[in-house]
C-alpha positions as CSV (number, residue, x, y, z in Angstrom):
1,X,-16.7,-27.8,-47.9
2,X,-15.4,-24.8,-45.7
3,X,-17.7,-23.9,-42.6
4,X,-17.0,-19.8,-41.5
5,X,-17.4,-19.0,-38.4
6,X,-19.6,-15.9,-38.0
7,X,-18.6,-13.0,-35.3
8,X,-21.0,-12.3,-32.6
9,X,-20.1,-9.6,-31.1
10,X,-21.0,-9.1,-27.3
11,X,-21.6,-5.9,-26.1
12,X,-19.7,-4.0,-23.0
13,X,-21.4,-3.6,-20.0
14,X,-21.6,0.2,-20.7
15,X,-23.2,0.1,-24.3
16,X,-26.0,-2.8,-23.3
17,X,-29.3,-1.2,-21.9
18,X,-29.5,-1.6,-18.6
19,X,-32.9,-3.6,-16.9
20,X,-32.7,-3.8,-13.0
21,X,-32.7,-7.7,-13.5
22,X,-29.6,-7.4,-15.7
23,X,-28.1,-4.6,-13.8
24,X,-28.1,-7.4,-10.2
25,X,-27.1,-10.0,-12.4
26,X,-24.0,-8.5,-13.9
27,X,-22.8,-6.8,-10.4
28,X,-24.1,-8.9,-8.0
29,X,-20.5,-9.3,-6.0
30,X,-20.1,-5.6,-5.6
31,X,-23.8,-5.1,-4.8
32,X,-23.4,-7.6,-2.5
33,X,-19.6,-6.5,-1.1
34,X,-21.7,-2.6,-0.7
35,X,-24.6,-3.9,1.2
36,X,-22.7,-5.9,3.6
37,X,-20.7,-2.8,4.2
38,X,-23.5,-0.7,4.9
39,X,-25.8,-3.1,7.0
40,X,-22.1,-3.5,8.9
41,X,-21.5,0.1,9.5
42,X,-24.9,0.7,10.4
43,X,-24.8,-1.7,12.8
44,X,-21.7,-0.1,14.4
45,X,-23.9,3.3,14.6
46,X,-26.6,1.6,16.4
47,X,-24.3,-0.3,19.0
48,X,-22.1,2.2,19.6
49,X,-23.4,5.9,18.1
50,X,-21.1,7.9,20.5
51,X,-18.2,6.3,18.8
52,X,-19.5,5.7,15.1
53,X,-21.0,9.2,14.8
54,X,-18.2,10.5,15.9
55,X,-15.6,12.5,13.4
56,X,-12.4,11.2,15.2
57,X,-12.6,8.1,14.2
58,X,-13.0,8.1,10.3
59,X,-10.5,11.2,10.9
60,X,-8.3,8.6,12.0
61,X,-8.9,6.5,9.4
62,X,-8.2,8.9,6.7
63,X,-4.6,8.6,8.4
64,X,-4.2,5.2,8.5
65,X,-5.6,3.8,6.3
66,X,-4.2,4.9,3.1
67,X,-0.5,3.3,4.1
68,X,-2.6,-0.4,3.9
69,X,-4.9,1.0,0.8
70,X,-2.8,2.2,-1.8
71,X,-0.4,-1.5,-1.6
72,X,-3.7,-3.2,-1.3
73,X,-5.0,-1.7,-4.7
74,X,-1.8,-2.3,-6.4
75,X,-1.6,-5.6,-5.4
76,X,-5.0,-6.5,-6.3
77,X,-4.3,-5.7,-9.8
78,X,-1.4,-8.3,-9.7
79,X,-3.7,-10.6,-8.2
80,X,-6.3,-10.2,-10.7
81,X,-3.8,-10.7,-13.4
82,X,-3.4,-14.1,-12.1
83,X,0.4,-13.8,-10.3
84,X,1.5,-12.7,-6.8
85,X,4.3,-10.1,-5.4
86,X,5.2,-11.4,-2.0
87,X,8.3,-9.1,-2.1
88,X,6.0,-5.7,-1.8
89,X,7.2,-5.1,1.9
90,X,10.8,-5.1,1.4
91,X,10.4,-3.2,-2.2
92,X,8.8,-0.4,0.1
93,X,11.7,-0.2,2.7
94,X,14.1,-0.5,0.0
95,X,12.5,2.8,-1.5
96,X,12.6,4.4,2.0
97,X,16.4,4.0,2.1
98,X,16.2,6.0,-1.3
99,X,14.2,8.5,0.1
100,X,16.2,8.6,3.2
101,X,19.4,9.0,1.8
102,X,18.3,11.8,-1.0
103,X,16.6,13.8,1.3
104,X,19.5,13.7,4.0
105,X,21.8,14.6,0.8
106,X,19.8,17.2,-0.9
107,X,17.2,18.4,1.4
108,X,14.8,18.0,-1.4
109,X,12.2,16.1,-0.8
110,X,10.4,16.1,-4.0
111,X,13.4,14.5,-5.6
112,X,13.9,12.4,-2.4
113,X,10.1,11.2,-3.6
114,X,11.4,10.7,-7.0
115,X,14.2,8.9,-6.2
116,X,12.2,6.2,-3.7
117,X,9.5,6.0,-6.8
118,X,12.8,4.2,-8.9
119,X,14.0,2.3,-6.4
120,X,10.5,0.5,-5.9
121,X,10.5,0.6,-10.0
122,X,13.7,-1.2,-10.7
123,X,12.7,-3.0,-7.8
124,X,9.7,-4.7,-9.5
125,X,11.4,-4.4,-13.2
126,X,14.0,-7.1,-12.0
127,X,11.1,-9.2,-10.3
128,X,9.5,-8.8,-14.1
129,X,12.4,-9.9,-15.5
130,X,12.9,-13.0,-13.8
131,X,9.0,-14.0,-14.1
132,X,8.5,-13.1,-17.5
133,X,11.3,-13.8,-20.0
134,X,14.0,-16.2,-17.8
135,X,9.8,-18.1,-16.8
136,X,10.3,-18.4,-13.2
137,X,7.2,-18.6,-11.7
138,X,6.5,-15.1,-9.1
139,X,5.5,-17.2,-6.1
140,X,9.0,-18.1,-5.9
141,X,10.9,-15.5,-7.5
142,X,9.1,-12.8,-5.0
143,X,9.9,-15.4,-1.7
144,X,13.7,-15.0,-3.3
145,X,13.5,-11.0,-3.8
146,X,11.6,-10.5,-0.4
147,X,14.5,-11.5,1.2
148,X,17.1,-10.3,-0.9
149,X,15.5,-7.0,-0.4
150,X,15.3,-6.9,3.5
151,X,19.2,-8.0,3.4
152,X,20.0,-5.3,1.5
153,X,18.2,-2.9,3.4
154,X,19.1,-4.1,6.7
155,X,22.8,-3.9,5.2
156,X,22.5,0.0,3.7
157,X,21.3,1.5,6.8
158,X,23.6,-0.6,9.3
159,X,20.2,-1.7,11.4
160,X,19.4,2.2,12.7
161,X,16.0,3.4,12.6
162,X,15.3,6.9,10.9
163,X,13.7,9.7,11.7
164,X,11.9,12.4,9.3
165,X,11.0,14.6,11.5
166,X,13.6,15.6,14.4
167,X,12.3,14.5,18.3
168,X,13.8,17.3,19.6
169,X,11.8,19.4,17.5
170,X,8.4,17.8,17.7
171,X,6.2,15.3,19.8
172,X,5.3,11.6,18.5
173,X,2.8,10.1,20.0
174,X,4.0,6.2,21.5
175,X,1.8,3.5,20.5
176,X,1.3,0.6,22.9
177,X,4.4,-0.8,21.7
178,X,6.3,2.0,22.2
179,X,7.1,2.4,19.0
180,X,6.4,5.4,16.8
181,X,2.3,5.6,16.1
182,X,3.5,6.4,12.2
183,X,6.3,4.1,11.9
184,X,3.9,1.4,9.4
185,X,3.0,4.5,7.9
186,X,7.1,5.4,7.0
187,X,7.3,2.3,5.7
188,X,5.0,2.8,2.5
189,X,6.3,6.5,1.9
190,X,3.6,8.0,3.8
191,X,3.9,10.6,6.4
192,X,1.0,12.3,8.3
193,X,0.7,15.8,9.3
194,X,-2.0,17.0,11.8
195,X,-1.9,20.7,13.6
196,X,1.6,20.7,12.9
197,X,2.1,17.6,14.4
198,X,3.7,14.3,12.7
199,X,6.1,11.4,12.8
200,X,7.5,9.1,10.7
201,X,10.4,6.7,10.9
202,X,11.4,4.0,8.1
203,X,10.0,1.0,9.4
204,X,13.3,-1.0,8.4
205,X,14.3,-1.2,12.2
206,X,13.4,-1.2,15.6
207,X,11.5,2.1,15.4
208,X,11.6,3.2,18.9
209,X,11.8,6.6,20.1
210,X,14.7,8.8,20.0
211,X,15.2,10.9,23.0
């Protein structure tokens, strides 16, 4: 006697109709993650309104955030798929020794871009290749690459510092480490631009000031 096993088919979340019950139930955790946000930032507003209503500060924000963000929602994918990258940081300085030495070379940056986007890509392919078909687990094949990476970095550009933009030319502002305000920012690929104004060093060195 044979049993079959019938198919019940669930439906996605965007062909089910939707109750307001349901709706809570499914997306609690982001519901939740939005109000806290809100009730948060209103709070801000209310203790401090000269600051929080203010357009400075999510202008700055707009410019610093996105060199945190856009690792952040990369990572989170890898995180989701149940590994980790721990070598992300020294993947992104690698790629700014790429960038660093095409642009020097060429003078084009869009290729310079290019040429940073395949560093970071080969970068991760040989993390991928360890992990997935030799089965080392990514915890400690990206502890290995991290510093692999750094080393090699450290070892192309002879410990200097970088700068994109020329400090004869134009004004960086210092941070309070007197160190360039967009040096994290370098680090990721990302340069800022304001009223003509910008700075950006690799973040692979000491990143003060040139004079």
């Amino acid at each position: 006697m044979t049993s079959t096993a019938e198919n019940v088919q669930t439906p996605s979340p965007l062909a089910r109709r939707w109750t307001v019950r349901s709706f809570a139930s499914t997306w609690a955790s982001q519901i939740g993650i939005t109000v806290a946000f809100v009730v948060l930032w209103v709070a801000f507003i209310v203790l401090a309104p000269d600051t929080f209503l203010d357009n400075r500060i999510y202008i700055s924000f707009a410019q610093t955030t996105p060199c945190f963000a856009l690792p952040a929602l990369l990572l989170t994918m890898v995180i989701v798929s149940g590994d980790i990258d721990l070598s992300f940081p020294s993947i992104m300085g690698l790629g700014m020794v790429g960038f660093i030495a095409v642009e020097r070379t060429t003078g084009n940056v869009a290729l310079a871009v290019l040429t940073a986007l395949a560093v970071g890509a080969l970068a991760g392919l040989l993390n991928g290749v360890f992990v997935t078909l030799i089965g080392i687990p990514a915890l400690v094949v990206t502890i290995g690459t991290l510093f692999l990476y750094r080393g090699l970095t450290l070892a192309l550009v002879n410990g200097r510092s970088f700068a994109l933009v020329e400090a004869r030319t134009r004004k960086c502002p210092r941070s309070s480490s007197d160190g360039f305000l967009g040096s994290r920012c370098s680090s990721c690929g990302w340069s800022w631009w304001r009223s003509g104004r910008g700075c950006c060093s690799t973040g692979i060195a000491s990143g003060r000031t040139a004079t």
